[in-house]
C-alpha positions as CSV (number, residue, x, y, z in Angstrom):
1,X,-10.4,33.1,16.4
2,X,-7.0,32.8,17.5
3,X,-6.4,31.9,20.9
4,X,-4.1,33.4,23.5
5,X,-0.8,30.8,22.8
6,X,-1.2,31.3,19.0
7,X,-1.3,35.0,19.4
8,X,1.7,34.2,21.6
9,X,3.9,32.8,18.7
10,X,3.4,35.1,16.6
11,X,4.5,37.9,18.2
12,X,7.7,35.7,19.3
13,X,8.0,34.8,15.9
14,X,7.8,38.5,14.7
15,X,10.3,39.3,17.4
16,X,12.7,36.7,16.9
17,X,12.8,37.7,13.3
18,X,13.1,41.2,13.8
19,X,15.8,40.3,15.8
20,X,17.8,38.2,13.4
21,X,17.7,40.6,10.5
22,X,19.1,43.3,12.6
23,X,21.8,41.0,14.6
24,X,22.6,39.6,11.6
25,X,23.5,43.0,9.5
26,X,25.6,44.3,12.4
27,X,27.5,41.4,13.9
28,X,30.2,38.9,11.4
29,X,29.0,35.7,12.7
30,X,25.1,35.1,11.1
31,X,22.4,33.5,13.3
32,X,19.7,31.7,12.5
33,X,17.0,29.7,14.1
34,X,18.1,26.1,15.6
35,X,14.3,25.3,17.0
36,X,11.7,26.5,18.9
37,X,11.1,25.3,21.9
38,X,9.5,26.5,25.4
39,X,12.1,27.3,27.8
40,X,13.8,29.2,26.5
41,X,11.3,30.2,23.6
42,X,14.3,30.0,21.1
43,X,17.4,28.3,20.1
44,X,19.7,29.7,17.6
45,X,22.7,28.8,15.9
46,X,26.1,30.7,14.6
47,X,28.1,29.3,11.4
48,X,30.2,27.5,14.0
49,X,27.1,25.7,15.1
50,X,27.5,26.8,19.0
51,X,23.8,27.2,20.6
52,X,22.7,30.2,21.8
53,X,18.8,30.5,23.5
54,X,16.7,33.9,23.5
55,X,13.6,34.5,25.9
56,X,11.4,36.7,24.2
57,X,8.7,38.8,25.9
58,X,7.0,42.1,25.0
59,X,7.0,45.0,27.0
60,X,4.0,47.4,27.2
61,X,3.7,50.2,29.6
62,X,0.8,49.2,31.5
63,X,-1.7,46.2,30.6
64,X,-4.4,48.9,29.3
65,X,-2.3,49.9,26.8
66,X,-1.6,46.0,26.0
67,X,-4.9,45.5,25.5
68,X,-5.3,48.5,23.0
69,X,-2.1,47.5,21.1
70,X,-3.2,44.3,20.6
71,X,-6.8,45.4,19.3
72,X,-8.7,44.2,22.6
73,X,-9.9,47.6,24.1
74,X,-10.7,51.0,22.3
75,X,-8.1,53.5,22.0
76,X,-8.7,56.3,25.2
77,X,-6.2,57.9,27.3
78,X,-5.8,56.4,30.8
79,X,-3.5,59.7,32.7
80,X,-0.3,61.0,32.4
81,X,2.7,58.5,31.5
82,X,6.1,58.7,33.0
83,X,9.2,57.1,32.0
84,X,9.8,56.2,35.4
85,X,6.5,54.2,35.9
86,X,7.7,52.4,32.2
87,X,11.3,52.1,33.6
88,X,9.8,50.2,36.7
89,X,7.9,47.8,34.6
90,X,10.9,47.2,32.5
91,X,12.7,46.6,35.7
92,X,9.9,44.3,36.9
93,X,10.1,42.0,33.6
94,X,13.8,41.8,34.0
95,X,13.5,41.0,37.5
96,X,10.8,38.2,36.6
97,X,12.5,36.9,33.7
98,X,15.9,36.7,35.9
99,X,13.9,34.1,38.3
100,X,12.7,32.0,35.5
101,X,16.4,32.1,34.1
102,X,17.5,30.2,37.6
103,X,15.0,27.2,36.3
104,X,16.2,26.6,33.2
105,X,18.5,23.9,32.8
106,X,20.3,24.1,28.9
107,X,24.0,23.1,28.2
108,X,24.1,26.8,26.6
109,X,23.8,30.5,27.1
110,X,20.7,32.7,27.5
111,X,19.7,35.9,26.1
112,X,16.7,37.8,27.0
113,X,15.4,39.5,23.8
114,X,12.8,42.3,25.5
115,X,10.8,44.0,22.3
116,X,9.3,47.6,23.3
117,X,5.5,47.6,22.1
118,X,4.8,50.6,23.3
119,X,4.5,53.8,21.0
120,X,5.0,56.1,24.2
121,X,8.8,55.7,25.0
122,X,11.2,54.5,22.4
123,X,15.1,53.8,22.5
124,X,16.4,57.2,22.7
125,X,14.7,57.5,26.1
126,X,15.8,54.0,27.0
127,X,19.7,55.5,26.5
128,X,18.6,58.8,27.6
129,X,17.9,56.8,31.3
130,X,20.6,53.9,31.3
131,X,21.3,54.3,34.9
132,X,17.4,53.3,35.8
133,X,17.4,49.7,34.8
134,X,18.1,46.5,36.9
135,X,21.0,44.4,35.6
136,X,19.8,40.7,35.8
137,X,22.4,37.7,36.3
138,X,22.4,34.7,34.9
139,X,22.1,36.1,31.0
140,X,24.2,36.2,28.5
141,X,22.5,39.2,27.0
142,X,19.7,41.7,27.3
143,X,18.9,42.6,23.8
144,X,16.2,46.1,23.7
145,X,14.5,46.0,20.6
146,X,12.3,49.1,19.8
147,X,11.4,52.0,17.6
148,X,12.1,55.4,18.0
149,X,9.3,57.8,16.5
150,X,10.0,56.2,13.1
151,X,9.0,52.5,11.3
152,X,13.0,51.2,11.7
153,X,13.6,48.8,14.8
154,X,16.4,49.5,16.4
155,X,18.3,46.9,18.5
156,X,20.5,47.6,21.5
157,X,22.2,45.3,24.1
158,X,21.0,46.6,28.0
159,X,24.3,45.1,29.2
160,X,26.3,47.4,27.4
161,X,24.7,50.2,28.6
């Protein structure tokens, strides 16, 4: 049986390299990983060998539906959902993940890679409500990885909204 920080890594590892294939089809300069590490969870590297670190964290829309994603509860319906109750617990993690920036101490910048679990809202309605989300400081990026009602991941910077 796996335990929590295994299950952990792997969905940082299946984020991280979601992320790359998609970064690396759309932008000239390739990453690739450098290391993992804790804080932050990953450390990339360009051709030109400058360092960039990526966060990665998973957002669900409540920790019910967490718990069904991830196999630990049988599927139900627990009410209505509202993009507004998902947009506040986006807004929460960047809010939380903003204070954990201020600890970090790295001679390089941070990106916060957030990947959307949740089948209920998906990137269109993330667009669709750009003027909803908190804009945390101290990163160089927020990168939005989700789906949209099909199997592609789609991959969007929150700052450039």
């Amino acid at each position: 049986m796996r335990n929590h920080n295994d299950e952990k890594a792997a969905l940082e590892a299946a984020a991280i390299g979601i992320f790359l294939n998609i970064y690396n089809l759309n932008h000239p300069q390739p990453l690739s990983i450098w290391k993992r590490q804790e804080r932050p969870d990953y450390v990339l590297t360009d051709g030109r060998h400058h360092r960039i670190g990526v966060e990665v964290t998973h957002l669900f829309y409540d920790h019910l539906e967490a718990r069904r994603v991830l196999g630990r509860l049988n599927p139900n319906n627990h009410g209505e959902e509202s993009f507004e109750e998902f947009a506040q617990v986006l807004n929460d993690l960047l809010q939380q993940k903003e204070k954990k920036f201020k600890k970090y101490n790295q001679s390089y910048p941070v990106s916060l890679l957030v990947r959307n679990v949740s089948p209920l809202f998906g990137m269109s309605d993330v667009l669709k409500h750009k003027d909803l989300y908190y804009k945390p400081s101290g990163m160089m990026n927020v990168w939005f990885l989700s789906k949209d009602g099909i199997d592609e991941w789609l991959l969007k910077d929150l700052f450039d909204l």
